[in-house]
N, C-alpha and C positions, 0 to 999 in steps of 0.2 A: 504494500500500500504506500503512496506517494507521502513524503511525511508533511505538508501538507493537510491532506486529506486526514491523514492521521491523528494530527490535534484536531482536528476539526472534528473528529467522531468524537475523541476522549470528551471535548469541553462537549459536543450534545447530549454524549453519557451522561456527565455530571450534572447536566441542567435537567434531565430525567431522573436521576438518582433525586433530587432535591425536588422536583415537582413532586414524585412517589412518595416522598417523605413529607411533604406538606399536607398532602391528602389524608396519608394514615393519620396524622394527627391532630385532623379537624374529624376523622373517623372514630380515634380512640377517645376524644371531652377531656384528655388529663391524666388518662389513667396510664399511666406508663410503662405497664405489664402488657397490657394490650398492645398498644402501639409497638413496641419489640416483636409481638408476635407478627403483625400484622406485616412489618417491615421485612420479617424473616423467612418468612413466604415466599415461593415463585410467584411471580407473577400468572404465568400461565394454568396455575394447578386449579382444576375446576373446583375443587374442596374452596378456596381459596378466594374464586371471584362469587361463590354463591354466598361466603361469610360477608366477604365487603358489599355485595347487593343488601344483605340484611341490615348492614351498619347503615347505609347509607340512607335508607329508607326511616331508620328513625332520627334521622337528620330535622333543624327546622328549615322551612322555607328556603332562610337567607343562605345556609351552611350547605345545604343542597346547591342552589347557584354555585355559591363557591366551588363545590367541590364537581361541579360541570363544567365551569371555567378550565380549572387544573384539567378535570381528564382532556376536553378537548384539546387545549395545548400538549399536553402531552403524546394526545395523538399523533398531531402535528409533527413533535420533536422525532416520534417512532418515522414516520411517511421520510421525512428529510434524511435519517440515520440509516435507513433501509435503499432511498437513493444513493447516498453515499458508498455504502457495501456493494452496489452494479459496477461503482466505476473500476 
């Protein structure tokens, strides 16, 4: 990989890493057992995104936005990261 390109993954990783980690912990309210759990997880593990559907649903109103905001960005971050891996 061009190293270029290179940084340019690491720093989208890390801007993914810290979107994922802001979500868990408008998902977790505080509770910091959770939130570790939550964090520690694959992302892809179905166990995993059916717990964070449940969390997210007893969200309020405002904390739901939010945390649609983040995943949409995130999304974003994945589409561009997965560009980058074609080249």
């Amino acid at each position: 990989m061009h190293r270029n390109i290179s940084r340019a993954y690491y720093a989208l990783m890390a801007e993914h890493h810290r979107v994922r980690a802001a979500h868990m912990k408008i998902l977790a309210r505080g509770d910091a057992m959770l939130e570790r759990k939550l964090l520690g997880a694959k992302e892809v593990d179905e166990a995993h995104i059916e717990e964070v559907v449940i969390y997210e649903e007893r969200l309020s109103p405002v904390q739901r936005r939010r945390v649609y905001k983040l995943s949409s960005y995130g999304r974003k971050i994945e589409k561009v990261i997965d560009a980058l891996l074609k080249l």
